[in-house]
C-alpha positions in Angstrom: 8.6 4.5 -41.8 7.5 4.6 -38.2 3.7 3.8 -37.3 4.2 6.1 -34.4 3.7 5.3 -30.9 0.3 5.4 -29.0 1.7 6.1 -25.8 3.2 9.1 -27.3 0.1 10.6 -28.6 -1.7 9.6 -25.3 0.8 12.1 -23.7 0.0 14.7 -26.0 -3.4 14.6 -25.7 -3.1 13.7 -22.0 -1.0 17.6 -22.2 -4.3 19.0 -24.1 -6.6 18.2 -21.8 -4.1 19.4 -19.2 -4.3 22.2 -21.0 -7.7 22.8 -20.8 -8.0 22.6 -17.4 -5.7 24.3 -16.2 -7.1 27.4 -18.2 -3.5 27.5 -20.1 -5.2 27.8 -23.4 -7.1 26.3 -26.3 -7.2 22.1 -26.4 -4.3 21.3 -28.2 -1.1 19.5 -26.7 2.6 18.4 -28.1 5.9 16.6 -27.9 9.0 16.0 -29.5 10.7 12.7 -29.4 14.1 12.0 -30.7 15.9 8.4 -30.0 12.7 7.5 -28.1 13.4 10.4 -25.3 11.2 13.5 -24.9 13.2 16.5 -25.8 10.1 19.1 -25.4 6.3 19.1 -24.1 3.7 21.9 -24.2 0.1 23.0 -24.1 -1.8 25.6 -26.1 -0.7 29.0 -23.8 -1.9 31.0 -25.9 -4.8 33.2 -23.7 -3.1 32.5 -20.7 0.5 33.8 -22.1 -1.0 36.9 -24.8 1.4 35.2 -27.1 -0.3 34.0 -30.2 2.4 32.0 -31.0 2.3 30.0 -28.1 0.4 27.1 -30.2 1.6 23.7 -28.1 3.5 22.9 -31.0 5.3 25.6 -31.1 6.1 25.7 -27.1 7.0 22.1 -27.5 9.6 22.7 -30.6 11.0 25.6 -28.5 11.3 23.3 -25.1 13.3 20.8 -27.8 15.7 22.9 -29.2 16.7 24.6 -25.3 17.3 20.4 -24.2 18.9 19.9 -27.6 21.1 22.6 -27.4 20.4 23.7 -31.6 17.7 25.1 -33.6 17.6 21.8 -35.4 15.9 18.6 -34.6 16.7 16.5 -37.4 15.5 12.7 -36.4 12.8 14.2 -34.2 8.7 13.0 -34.6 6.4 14.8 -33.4 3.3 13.9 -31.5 0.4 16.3 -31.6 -2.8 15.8 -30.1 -4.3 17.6 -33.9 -3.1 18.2 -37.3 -1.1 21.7 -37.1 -2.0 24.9 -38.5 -0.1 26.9 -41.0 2.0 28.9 -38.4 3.0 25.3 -36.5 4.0 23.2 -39.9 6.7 26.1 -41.0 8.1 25.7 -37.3 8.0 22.3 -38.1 9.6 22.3 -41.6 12.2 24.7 -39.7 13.1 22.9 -37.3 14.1 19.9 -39.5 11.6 17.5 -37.4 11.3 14.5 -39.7 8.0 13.1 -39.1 4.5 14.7 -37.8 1.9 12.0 -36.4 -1.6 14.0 -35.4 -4.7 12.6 -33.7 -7.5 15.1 -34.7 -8.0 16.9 -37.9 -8.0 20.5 -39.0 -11.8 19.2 -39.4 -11.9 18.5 -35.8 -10.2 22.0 -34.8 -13.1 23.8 -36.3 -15.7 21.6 -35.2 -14.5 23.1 -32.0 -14.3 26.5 -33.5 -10.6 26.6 -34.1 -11.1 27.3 -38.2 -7.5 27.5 -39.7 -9.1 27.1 -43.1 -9.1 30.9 -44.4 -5.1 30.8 -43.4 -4.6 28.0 -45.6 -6.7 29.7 -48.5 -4.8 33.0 -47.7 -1.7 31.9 -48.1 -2.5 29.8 -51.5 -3.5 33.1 -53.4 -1.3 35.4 -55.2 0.4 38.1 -53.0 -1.9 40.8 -55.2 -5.0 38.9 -54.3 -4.3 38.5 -50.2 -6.8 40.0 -47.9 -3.5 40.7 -45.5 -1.9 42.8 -47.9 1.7 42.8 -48.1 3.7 45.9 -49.7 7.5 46.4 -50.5 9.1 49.3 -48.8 13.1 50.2 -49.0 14.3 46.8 -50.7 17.2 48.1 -52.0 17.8 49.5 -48.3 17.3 45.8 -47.2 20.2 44.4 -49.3 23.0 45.7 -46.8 21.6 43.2 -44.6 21.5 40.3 -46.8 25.0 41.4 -48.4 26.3 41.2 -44.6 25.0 37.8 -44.2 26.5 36.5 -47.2 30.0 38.1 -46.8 30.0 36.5 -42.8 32.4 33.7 -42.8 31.1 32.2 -40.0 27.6 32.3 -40.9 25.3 29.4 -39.4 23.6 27.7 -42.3 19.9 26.6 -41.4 
């Protein structure tokens, strides 16, 4: 297993402090390497795009895929200037990415008042017990949809 390359998380926090400065968004900074070339590069946007999606990981995974040409990055590391939040590590697991290396904690993100600790807790409770609550409507209705996926023949697997 790789030990990860300094230079590589020197760019991404290099991109977080960019970041910052540039009033983009909150300090966090990304990339994605594959076969030792950068496929995709970003900076917490978040305030400066209203997207609060735009976590640099996420804008960095996105930038990826476009150079890649597919929704999977199978091979990839990633190089994040802190360890990702709940939203980020699905992308992550989604996008196939095979290894994560991370400079600052989720301890270090709320030092700084970044405190993904209540999403973690949230989503390890029962659906019942959820402070977001989430509530069935028209799941039968739902099935066409599902029953259309799985009678397409050319259906893209992911």
């Amino acid at each position: 297993m790789s030990a990860g390359d300094p230079a590589r998380m020197r760019e991404a926090i290099a991109l977080a402090l960019e970041g910052v400065r540039s009033g983009a968004g909150g300090p966090f900074g990304a990339l994605v390497v594959r076969d030792g070339r950068v496929l995709g590069r970003g900076c917490n946007r978040v305030t400066s795009a209203n997207d609060p999606t735009a976590h640099a990981e996420i804008v960095a995974i996105r930038q990826a895929c476009a150079a890649a040409g597919s929704f999977a990055l199978g091979g990839s590391e990633l190089y994040t200037s802190c360890e990702p939040c709940p939203m980020c590590l699905g992308a992550i697991w989604w996008a196939r990415i095979a290894r994560v290396f991370h400079a600052g904690t989720r301890a270090d993100a709320a030092a700084a008042g970044f405190d993904d600790a209540a999403l973690y807790e949230e989503v390890a409770r029962p659906l019942a017990a959820r402070a977001l609550p989430l509530l069935p409507l028209l799941r039968e209705e739902a099935q066409a949809a599902f029953a259309a996926w799985m009678g397409k023949a050319d259906r893209v697997r992911y």
